[in-house]
C-alpha positions in Angstrom: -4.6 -14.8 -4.2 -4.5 -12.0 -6.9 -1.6 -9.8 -5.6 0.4 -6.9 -7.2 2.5 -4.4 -5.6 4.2 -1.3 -7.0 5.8 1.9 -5.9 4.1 5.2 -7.4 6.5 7.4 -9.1 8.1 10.6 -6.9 5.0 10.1 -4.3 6.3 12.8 -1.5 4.7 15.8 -3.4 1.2 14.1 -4.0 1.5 12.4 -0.6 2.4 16.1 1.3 -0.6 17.3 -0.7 -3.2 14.0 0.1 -1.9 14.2 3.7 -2.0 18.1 4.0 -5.2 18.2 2.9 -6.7 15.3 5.0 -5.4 17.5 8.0 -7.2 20.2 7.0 -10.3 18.0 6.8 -10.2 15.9 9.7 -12.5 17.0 12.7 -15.0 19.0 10.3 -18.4 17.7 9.2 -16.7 17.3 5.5 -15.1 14.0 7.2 -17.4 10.9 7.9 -15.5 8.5 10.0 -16.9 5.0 11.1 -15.7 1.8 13.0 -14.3 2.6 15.7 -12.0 0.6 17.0 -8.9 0.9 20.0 -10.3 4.2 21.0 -10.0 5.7 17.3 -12.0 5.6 13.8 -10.7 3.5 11.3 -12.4 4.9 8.3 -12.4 8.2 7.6 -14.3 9.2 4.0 -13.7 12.1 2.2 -15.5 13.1 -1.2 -13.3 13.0 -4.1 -14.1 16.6 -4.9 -12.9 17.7 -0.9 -9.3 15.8 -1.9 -8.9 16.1 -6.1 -5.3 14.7 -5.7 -6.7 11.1 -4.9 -8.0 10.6 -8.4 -4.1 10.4 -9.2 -4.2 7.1 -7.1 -7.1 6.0 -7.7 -6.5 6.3 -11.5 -3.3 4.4 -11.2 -5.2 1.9 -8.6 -8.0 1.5 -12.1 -5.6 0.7 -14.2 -3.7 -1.6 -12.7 -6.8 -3.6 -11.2 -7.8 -3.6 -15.0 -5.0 -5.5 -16.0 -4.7 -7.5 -12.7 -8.1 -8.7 -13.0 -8.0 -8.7 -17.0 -11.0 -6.3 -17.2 -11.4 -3.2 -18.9 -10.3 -0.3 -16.7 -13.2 1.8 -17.2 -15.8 -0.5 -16.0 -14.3 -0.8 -12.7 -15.8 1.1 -9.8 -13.6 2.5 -7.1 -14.3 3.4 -2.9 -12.0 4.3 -0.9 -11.4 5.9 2.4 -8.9 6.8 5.0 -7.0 5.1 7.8 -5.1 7.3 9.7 -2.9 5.1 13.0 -0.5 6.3 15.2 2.3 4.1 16.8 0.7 1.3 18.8 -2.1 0.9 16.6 -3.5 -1.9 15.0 -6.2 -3.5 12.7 -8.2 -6.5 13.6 -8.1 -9.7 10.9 -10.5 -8.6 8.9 -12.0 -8.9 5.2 -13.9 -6.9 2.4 -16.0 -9.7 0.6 -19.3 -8.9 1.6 -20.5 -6.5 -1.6 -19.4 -6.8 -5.1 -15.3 -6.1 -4.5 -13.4 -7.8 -7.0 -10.3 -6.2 -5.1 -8.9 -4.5 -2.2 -6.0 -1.6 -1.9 -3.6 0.1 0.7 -2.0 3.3 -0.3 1.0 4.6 2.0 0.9 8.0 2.5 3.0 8.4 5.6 5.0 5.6 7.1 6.0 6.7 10.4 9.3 4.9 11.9 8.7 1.5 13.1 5.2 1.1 11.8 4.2 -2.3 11.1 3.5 -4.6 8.3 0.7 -5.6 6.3 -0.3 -8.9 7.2 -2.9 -10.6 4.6 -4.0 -14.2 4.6 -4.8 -16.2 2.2 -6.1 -19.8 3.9 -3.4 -21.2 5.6 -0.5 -18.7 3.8 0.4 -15.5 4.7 1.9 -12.3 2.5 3.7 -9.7 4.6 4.4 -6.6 3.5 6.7 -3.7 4.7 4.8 -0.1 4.3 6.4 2.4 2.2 5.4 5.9 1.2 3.9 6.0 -2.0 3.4 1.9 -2.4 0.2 0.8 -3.7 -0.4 -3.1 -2.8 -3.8 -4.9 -4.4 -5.1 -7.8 -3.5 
């Protein structure tokens, strides 16, 4: 499994802003949320021009899939959404190989106390990893 993990330099004033923002978002019609799942949405989208500061991750999250996947960083396309979960919450095993995705993501942008980890598989191995604000894992 192609993997990479890395911690975005001083996050907490881009993550305030991100997660400010999306608050000021969520529950208007500038929000489309599907999936639900556990009596909540899973995915909540928000246009790139509702939330500017994302194209600070999703630059970073470019270039480092360019170099992870030895491709220029330019040619890669980039979707993304949100995934707001309270304590309790969980997400089903799940993948994201049924379009053209040559990678996924997770951003932290909040990490409340005791959340849990990310749990990926790969066949019969396992990668977990503990959440942090501001870490970007790829896989």
């Amino acid at each position: 499994m192609l993997f990479r993990e890395l911690t975005l330099a001083a996050p907490a004033r881009l993550n305030t802003r991100l997660y400010d923002r999306f608050m000021e978002l969520y529950g208007t019609d500038r929000l489309r949320q599907t999936h639900h799942y556990e009596g909540r949405f899973e995915n909540s989208y928000i246009e790139a021009a509702d939330i500017p500061d994302i194209t600070t991750v999703l630059d970073v999250m470019k270039q480092q899939a360019g170099q992870l996947l030895g491709i220029p960083a330019a040619t890669l396309k980039v979707g993304y959404w949100f995934n707001a979960m309270d304590a309790g919450h969980c997400t089903s095993l799940h993948h994201h190989d049924e379009n053209d995705e040559l990678l996924s993501a997770v951003y932290y942008i909040r990490v409340p106390e005791d959340s849990g980890d990310l749990i990926l598989h790969d066949g019969d191995n396992m990668v977990r990893i503990q959440p942090q604000e501001g870490k970007l894992v790829m896989f």
